[in-house]
C-alpha positions as CSV (number, residue, x, y, z in Angstrom):
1,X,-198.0,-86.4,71.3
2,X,-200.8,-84.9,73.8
3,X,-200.6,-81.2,73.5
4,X,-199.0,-79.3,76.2
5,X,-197.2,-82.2,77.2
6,X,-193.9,-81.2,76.0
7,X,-193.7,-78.1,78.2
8,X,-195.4,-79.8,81.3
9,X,-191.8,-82.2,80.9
10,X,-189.8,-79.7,80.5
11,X,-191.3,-77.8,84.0
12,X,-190.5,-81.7,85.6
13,X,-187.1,-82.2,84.7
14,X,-185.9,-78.9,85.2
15,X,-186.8,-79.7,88.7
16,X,-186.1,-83.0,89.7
17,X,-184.2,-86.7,88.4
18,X,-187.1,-88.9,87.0
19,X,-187.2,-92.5,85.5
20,X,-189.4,-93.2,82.8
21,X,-191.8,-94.8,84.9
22,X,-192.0,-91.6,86.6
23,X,-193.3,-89.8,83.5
24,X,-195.5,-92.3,82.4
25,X,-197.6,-91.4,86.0
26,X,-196.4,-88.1,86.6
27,X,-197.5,-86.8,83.1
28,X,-200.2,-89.6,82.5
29,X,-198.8,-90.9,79.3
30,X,-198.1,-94.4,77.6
31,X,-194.2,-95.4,77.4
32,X,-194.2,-94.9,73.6
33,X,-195.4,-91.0,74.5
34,X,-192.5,-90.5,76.9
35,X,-189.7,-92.6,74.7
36,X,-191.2,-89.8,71.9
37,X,-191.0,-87.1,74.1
38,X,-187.4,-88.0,75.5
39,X,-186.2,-88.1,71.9
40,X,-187.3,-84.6,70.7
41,X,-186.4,-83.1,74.1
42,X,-182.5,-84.2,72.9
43,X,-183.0,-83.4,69.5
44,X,-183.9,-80.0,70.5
45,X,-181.0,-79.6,72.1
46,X,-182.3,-79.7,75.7
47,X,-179.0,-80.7,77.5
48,X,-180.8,-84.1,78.2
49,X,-178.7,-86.3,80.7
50,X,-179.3,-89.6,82.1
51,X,-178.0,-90.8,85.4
52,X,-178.1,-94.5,85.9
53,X,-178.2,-96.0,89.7
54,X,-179.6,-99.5,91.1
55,X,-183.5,-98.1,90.8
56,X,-182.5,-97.4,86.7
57,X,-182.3,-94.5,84.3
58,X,-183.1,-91.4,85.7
59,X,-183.7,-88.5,83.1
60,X,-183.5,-84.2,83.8
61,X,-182.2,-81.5,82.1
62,X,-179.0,-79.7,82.6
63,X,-180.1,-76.1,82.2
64,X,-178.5,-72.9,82.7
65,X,-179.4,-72.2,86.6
66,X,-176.9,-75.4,87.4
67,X,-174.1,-73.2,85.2
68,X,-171.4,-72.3,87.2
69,X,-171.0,-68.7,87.7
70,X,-168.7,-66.1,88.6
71,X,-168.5,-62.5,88.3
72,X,-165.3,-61.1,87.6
73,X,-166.7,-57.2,87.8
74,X,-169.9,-55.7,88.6
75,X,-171.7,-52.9,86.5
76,X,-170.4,-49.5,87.0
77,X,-172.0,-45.8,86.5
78,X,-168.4,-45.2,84.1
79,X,-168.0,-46.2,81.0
80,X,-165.3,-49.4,80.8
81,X,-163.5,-50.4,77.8
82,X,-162.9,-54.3,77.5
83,X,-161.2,-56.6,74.9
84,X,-161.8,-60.0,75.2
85,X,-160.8,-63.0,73.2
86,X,-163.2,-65.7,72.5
87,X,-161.7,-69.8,71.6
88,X,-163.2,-72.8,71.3
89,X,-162.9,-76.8,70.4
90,X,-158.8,-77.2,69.9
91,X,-159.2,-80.5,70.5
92,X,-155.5,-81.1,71.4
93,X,-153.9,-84.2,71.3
94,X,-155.6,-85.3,68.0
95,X,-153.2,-85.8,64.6
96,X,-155.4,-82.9,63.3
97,X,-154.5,-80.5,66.4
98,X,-153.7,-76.8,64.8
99,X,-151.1,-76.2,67.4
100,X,-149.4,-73.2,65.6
101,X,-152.7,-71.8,64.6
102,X,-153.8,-71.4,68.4
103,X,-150.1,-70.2,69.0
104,X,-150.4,-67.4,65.8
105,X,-154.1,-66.5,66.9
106,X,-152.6,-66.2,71.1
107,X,-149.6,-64.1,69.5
108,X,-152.1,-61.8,67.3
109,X,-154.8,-61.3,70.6
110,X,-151.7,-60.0,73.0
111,X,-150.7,-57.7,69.9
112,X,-154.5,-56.3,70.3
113,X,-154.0,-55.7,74.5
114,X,-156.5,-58.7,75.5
115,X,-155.5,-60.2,78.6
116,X,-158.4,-62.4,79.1
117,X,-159.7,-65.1,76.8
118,X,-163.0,-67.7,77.0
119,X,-162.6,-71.0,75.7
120,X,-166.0,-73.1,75.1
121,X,-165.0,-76.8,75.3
122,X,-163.3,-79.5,74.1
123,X,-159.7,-78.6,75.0
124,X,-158.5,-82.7,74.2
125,X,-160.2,-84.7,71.5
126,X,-160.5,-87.3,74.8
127,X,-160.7,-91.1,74.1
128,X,-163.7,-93.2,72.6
129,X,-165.8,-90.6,71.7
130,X,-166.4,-92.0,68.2
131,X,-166.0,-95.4,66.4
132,X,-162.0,-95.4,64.8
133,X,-161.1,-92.1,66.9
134,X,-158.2,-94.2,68.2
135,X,-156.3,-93.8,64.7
136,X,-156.9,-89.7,64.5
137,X,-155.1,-89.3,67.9
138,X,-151.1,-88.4,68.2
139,X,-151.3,-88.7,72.1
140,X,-153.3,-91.4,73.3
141,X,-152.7,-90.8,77.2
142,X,-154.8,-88.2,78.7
143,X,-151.8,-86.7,80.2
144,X,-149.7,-86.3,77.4
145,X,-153.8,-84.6,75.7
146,X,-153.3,-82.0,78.5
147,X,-150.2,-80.9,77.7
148,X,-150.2,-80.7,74.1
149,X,-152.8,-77.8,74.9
150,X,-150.9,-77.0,78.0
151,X,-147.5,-76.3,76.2
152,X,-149.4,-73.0,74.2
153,X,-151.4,-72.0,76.9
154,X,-148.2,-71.6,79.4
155,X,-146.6,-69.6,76.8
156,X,-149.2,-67.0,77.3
157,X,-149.5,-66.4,81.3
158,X,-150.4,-63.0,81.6
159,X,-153.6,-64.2,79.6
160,X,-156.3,-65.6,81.6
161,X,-157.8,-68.3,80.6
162,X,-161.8,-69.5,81.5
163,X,-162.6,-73.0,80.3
164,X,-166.0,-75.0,80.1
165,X,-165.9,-78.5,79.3
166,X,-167.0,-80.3,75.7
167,X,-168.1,-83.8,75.0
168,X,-164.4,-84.9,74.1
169,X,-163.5,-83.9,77.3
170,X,-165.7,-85.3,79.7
171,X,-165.0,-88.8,77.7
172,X,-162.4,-89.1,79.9
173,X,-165.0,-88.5,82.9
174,X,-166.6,-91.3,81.7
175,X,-163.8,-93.7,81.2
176,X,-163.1,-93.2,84.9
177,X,-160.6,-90.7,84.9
178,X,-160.2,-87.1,86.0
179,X,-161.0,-84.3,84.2
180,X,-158.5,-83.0,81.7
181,X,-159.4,-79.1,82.6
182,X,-158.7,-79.7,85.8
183,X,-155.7,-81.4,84.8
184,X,-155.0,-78.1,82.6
185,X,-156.0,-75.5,85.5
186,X,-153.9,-77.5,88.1
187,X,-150.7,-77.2,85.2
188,X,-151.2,-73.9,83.8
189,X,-152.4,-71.2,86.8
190,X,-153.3,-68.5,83.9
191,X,-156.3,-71.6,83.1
192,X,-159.2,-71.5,85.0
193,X,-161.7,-74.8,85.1
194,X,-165.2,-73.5,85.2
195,X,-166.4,-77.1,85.8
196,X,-168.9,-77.3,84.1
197,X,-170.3,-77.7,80.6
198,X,-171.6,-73.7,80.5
199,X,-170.9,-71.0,82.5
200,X,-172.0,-68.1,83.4
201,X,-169.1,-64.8,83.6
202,X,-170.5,-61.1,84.8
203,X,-167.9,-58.5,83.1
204,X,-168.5,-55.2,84.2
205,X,-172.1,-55.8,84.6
206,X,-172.9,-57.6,81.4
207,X,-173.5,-61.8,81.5
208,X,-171.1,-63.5,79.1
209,X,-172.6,-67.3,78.8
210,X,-170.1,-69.9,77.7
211,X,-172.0,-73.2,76.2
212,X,-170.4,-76.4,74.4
213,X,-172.9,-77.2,72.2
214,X,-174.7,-80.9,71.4
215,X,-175.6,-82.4,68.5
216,X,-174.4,-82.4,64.8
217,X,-173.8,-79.6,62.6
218,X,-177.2,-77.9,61.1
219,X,-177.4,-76.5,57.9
220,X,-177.8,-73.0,59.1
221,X,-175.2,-71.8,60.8
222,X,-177.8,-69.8,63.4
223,X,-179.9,-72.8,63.8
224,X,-178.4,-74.4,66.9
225,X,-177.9,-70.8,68.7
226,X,-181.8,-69.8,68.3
227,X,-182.9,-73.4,69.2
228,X,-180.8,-73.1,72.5
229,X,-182.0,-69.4,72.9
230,X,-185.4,-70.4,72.6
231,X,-185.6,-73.0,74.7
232,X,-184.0,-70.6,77.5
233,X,-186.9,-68.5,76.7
234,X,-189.3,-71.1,77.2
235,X,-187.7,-72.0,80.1
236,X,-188.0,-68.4,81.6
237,X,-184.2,-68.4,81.8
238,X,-183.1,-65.4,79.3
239,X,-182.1,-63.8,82.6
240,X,-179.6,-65.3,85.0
241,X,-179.2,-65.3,88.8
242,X,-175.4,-64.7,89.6
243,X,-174.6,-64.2,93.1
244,X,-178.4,-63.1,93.9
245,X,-178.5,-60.6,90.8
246,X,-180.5,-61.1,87.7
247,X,-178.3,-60.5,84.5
248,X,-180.0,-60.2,81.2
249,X,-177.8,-62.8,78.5
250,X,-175.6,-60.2,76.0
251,X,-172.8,-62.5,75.0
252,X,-173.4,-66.2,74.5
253,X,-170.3,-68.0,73.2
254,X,-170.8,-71.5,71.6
255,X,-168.7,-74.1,71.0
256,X,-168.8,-77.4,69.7
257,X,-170.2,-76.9,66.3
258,X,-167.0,-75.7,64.1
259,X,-168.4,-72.8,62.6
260,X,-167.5,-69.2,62.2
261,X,-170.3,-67.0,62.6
262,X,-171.3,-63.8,64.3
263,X,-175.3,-62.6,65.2
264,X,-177.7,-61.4,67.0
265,X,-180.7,-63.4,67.8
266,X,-183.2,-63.2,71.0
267,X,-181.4,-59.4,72.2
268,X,-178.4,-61.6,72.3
269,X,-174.9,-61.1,70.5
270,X,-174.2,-64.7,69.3
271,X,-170.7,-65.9,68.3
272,X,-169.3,-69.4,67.1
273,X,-165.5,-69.1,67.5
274,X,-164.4,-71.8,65.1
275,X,-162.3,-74.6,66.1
276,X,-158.6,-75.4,66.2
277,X,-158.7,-79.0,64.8
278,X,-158.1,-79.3,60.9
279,X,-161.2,-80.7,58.8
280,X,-159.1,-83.9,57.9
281,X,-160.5,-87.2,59.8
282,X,-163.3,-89.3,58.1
283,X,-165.4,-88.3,61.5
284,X,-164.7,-84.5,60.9
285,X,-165.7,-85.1,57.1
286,X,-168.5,-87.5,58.1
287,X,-170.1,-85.1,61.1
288,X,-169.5,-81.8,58.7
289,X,-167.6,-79.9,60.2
290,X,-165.4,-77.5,58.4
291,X,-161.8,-76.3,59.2
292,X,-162.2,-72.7,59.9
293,X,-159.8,-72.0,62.3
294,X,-159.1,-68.5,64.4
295,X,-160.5,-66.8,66.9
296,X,-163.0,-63.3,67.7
297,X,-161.4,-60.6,69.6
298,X,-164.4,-58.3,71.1
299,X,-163.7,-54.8,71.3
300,X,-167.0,-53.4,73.9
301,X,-167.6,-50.1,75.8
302,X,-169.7,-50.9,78.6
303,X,-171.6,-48.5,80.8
304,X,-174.4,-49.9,83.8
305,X,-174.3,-53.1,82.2
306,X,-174.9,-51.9,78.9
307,X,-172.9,-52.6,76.1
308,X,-172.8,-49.0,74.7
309,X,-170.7,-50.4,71.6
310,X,-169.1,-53.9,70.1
311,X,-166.8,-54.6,67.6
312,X,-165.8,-58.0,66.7
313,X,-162.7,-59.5,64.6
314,X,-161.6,-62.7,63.3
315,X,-158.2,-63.4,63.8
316,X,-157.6,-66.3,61.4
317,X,-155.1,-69.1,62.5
318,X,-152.8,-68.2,59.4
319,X,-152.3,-72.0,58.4
């Protein structure tokens, strides 16, 4: 690949929808360069989407500034205490759902005084997602999904709830239908549909980033948070515009991936919340993922939207 070309497609599909013709001019390159380049953009977790039409394929990246965002409190000159609970990937309606895990780590979170919670995708394990996923599902109607997950949430409604969207659930997207989250938000009022696949939340001054995650499971479990870290940085991004103000990234929480961990990479406090599905389809065994179930509680003082001091705990499901 021609040097420099990488980042001169990244600047181009940041920007704007292009066919692969389009690169081929735009970035004067043969159509064995661009099918290359296309290919380590997704393997680099780029958040690489294609949107076909009558003219063909048209390629950009989904990056961070299309997130949505909201800011639930600004930064204040006094020092705030917050817990917050952080969820991911329950992936209800599957045979493998740990519906009284979620319930015990829920129970556990209110014991600690949280009252709000961030979930990072994949709320339904969806429909057609993988080859034989029909035989790992107990519910195969979206509907009846939504309120598998919908029966524990409810239970809980003085905890609100902020949702992104995961691969499993935007399979129903693509099959036609409407998004389960929405169908969750529009059930459950403590659920709130961020609509979106990552989103960006300003608590007391300090930008929590929710992401669901691409891509299989790496070896190291920090792998896919500093390649998605980087590429922000590449991208100028590390910062995020909210509502006309620029808000360093402090808390990114990542789904998808299954995996307990807790770092720092990039000035960034990285977690990986788990899942709530059990490790016990051929596709969870296949893909890697492991069955460590739970959830962090985050225990923060916050001052001018600093984080003055964080302490994390893993609540384990207790199944």
């Amino acid at each position: 690949m021609k040097p420099g070309l990488l980042k001169k497609a990244i600047t181009l599909l940041n920007r704007e929808k292009l066919t692969a013709d389009d690169l081929e001019k735009r970035l004067n390159s043969t159509g064995e360069e661009i099918e290359q380049l296309l290919d380590v953009l997704q393997k680099n977790n780029y958040d690489l989407l294609m949107e076909a039409n009558r003219d063909g394929a048209r390629y950009y990246i989904r990056n961070t500034s299309n997130a949505s965002s909201l800011v639930l409190s600004p930064k204040s000159n006094q020092q705030t205490h917050q817990k917050i609970l952080l969820i991911t990937d329950t992936h209800a309606g599957c045979k493998h759902f740990d519906k009284k895990g979620l319930e015990n780590v829920l129970k556990e979170a209110k014991k600690e005084g949280v009252e709000t919670a961030y979930f990072a995708g994949d709320a339904v394990d969806g429909r057609n997602v993988y080859r034989g996923q029909i035989e790992e599902l107990k519910y195969i109607d979206e509907s009846d999904q939504v309120d598998d997950l919908g029966d524990v949430f409810s239970s809980f409604p003085k905890l609100k709830i902020y949702c992104v969207r995961g691969n499993h659930d935007s399979s129903w997207d693509m099959l036609g239908a409407p998004s389960p989250l929405a169908m969750l938000a529009e059930r459950v009022p403590n659920v709130v549909d961020m609509q979106s696949v990552k989103a960006n939340i300003v608590l007391d001054g300090i930008l929590i980033q929710l992401v669901h995650g691409a891509g299989g499971v790496a070896y190291a479990a920090s792998y896919p948070a500093q390649k998605y870290l980087r590429n922000l940085a590449e991208q100028g991004t590390m910062e995020q515009n909210v509502n006309g103000v620029n808000y360093p990234l402090k808390i990114l929480h990542l789904g998808h991936y299954h995996r307990q961990a807790n770092f720092a990479v990039y000035g960034t406090h990285v977690f990986h919340a788990g899942s709530f599905q059990k490790a016990e389809s051929e596709y969870s065994i296949r893909r890697g993922f492991v069955s460590i179930r739970g959830g962090y509680v985050l225990d923060m003082d916050i001052k001018r939207g600093k984080i003055l001091r964080l302490l994390s705990q893993w609540i384990d499901s207790g199944t």
